[in-house]
C-alpha positions in Angstrom: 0.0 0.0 0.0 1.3 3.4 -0.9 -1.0 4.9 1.8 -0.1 6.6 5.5 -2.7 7.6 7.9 -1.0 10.2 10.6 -3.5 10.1 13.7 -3.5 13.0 16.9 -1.2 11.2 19.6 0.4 12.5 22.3 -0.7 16.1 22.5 0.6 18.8 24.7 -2.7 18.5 27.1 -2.0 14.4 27.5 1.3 14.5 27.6 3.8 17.2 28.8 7.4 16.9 27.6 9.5 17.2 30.6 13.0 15.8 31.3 13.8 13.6 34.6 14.5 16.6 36.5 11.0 18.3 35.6 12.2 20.6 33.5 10.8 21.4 29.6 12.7 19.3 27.0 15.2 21.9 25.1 15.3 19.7 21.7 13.5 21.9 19.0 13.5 20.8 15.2 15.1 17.5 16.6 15.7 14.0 15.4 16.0 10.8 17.6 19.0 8.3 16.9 18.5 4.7 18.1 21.5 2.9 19.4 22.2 0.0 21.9 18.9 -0.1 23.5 18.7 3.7 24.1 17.2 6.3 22.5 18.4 9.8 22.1 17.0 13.0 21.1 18.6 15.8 19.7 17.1 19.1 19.0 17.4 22.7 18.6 18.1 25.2 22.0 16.3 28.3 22.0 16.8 30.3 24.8 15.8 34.0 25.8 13.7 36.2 24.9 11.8 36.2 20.9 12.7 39.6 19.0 11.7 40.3 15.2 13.6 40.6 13.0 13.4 42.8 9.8 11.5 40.2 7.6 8.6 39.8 10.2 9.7 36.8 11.7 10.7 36.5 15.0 13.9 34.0 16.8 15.9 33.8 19.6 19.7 33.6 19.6 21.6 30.1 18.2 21.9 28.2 21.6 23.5 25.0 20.1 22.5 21.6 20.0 20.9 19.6 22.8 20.8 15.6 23.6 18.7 13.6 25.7 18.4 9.9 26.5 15.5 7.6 27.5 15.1 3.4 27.4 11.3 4.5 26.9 11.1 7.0 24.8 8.6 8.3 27.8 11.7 9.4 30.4 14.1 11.6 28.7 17.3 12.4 30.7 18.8 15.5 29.7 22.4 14.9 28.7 23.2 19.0 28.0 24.9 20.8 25.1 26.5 18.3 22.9 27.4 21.0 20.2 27.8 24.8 21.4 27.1 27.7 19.7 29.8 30.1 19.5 29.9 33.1 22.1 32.8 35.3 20.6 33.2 34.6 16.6 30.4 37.0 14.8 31.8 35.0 11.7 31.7 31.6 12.9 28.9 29.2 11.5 27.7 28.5 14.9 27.4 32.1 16.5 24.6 33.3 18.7 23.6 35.7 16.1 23.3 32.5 13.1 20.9 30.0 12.7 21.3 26.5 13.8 18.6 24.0 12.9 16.7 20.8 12.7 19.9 18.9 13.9 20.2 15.2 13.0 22.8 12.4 13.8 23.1 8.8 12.6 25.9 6.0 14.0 28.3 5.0 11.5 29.1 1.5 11.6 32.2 1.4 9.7 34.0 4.5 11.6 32.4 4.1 14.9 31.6 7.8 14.9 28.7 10.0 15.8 27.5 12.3 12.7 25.6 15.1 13.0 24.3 17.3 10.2 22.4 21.0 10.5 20.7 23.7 8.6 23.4 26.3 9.4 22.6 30.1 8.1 22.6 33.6 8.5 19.9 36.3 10.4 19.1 36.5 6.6 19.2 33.4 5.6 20.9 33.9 2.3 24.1 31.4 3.8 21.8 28.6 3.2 24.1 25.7 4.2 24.2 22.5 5.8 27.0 21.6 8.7 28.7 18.7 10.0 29.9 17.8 13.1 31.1 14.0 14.6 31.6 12.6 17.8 32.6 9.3 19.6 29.9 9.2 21.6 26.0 9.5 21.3 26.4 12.4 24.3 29.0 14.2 22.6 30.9 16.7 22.7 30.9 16.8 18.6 33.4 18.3 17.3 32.6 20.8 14.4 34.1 20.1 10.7 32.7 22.9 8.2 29.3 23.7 6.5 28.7 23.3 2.9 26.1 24.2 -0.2 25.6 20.1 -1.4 26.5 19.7 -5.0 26.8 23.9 -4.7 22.9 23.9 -4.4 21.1 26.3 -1.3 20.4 23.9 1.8 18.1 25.1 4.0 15.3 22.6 6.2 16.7 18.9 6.1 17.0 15.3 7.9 18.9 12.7 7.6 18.1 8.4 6.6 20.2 5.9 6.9 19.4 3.0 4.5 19.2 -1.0 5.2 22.4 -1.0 3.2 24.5 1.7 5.8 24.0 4.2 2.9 23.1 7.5 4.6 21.4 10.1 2.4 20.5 13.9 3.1 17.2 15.3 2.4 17.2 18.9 2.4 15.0 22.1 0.5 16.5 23.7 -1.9 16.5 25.9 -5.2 15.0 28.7 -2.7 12.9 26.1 -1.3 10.6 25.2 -4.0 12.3 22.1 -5.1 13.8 18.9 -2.5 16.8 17.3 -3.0 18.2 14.0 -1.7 21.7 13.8 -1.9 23.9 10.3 -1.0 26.4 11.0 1.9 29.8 9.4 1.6 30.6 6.2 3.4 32.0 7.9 6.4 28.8 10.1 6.3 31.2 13.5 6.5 30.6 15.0 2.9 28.2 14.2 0.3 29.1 12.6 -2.8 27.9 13.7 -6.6 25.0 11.7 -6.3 22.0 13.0 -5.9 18.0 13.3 -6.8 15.4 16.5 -7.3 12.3 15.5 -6.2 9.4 17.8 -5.9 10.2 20.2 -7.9 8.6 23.5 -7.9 6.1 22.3 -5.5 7.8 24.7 -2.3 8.1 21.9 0.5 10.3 21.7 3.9 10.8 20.1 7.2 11.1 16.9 6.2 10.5 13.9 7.9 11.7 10.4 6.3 11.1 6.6 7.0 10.7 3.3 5.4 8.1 0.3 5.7 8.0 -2.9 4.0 10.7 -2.1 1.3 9.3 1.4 0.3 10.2 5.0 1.2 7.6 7.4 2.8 8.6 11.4 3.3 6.2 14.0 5.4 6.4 17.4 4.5 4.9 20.7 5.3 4.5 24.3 3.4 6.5 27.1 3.5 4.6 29.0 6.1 7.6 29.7 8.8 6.3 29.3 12.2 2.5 29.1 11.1 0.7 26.0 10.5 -0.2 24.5 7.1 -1.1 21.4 5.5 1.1 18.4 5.8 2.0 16.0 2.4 3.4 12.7 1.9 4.9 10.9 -0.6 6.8 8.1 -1.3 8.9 6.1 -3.8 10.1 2.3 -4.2 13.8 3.4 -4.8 15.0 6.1 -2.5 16.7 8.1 -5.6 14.0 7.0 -8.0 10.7 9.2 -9.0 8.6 9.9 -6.0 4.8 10.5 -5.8 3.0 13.0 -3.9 -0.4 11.9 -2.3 -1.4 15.1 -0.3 -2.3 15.5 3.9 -1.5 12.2 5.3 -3.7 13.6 8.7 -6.8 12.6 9.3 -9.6 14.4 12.0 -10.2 17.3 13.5 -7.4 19.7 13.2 -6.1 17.4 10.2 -5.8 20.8 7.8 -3.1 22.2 10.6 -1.0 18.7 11.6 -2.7 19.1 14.8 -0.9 22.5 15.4 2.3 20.5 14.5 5.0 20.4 12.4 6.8 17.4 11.4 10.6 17.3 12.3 11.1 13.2 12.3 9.5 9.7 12.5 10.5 7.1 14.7 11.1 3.5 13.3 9.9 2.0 17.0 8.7 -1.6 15.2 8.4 -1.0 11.9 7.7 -4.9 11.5 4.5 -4.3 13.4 3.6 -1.1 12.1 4.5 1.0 14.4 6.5 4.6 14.2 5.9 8.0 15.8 5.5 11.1 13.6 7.1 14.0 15.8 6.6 17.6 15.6 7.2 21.1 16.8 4.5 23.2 18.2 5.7 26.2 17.5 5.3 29.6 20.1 6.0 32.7 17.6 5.6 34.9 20.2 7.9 32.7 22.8 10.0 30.2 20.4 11.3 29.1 23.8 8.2 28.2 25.9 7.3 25.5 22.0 6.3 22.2 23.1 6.3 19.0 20.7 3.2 16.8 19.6 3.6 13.1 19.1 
């Protein structure tokens, strides 16, 4: 069946996302990564207080990269900044005054290192790059490498899959964000290699949220509406660089036109045998980007 049916989980009324010490989870944008029997979720810090900026929208200042780790997926212990944001460098890639988001890392079997990729860009966002970083452990610290424009294409909202095979692939908007590429990483996941797909073209989709069942390859998407709320797609494809097909909102029920208030950031293969994943999301507070909760 080509079909996926996204139902109202956990929302922020059923559920609150707290850490083990009571505190709200600090893991925007994020991705989860499981390895060894534990998971672990990483996510964007925000931090502060919201200001505008000249284009209408409003952020917070670049706070780094977060990680926590649960057994459950229910008890999340918070295991602090595993990438920092740079205090003193106006030019570095990871200053306050950047953009660092919708963090990702996979395990690399081969190197027995930790990878993590970002949406690294400027107030502006005319940088438009994605970043690397690696570690030797899930909690970091990861070390930072460079950023780069994939192929020398814009890279702005993006997530990462790692295939059956070990082959790790980046999907990421691009082409001003009407048009999704995937691009295949190279073996030690660090750089990407020349190989690469366009899917979507012209059809202005981000935050993407990837995931396989029963030999074929699902993607949720959203609009380009920043921190407002729009319909979700889906599509999917039987080869993960071959010609994939769009099917339109994958929610169903009330609130279906509006993900729930939510927008995707990952899903989580918990038994994909049995049919069972988690689509993850961001509720997003314009007005307090810290005080944003999560729907599951």
């Amino acid at each position: 069946s080509s079909h996926c049916v996204l139902n109202n989980g956990y929302s922020q009324e059923k559920y609150t996302f707290k850490d083990t010490d009571g505190k709200h989870i600090n893991a925007h944008g994020g991705g989860i990564l499981f390895h060894k029997g534990t998971y672990y979720w990483y996510g964007e810090i925000k931090e502060g207080e919201s200001y505008s900026m000249p284009s209408g929208s409003r952020r917070v200042d670049a706070g780094g990269v977060s990680c926590y780790s649960s057994k459950d997926l229910k008890n999340w212990k918070n295991e602090g900044v595993v990438l920092a944001a740079n205090t003193t460098d106006p030019n570095h890639d990871l200053h306050i005054s950047k953009v660092i988001e919708r963090p990702k890392v996979v395990y690399n079997k081969k190197t027995k290192k930790y990878v993590m990729w970002m949406h690294v860009d400027s107030e502006d966002y005319s940088y438009a790059r994605s970043a690397v970083a690696v570690s030797d452990k899930a909690t970091g610290p990861f070390t930072y490498i460079e950023s780069v424009r994939p192929n020398g294409y814009i890279a702005r909202d993006m997530t990462l899959f790692v295939d059956d095979d070990g082959k790790a692939y980046h999907f990421f908007s691009s082409e001003d964000n009407k048009t999704m590429h995937i691009a295949l990483l190279s073996d030690d996941y660090l750089k990407h290699t020349t190989t690469y797909k366009r899917i979507f073209i012209e059809k202005s989709r981000e935050a993407p949220a990837v995931f396989k069942y029963k030999k074929r390859y699902y993607i949720v998407t959203s609009g380009l509406t920043g921190w407002h709320q729009n319909e979700a797609n889906y599509g999917s494809s039987d080869e993960i660089l071959g010609d994939w097909t769009n099917y339109g909102n994958p929610c169903k029920g009330k609130d279906a036109h509006i993900p729930y208030y939510g927008q995707g950031t990952f899903v989580i293969p918990v038994n994909a045998k049995k049919n069972k994943f988690i689509f993850m999301a961001d509720k997003w507070n314009e007005r307090d980007l810290k005080s944003s909760t999560y729907l599951w």
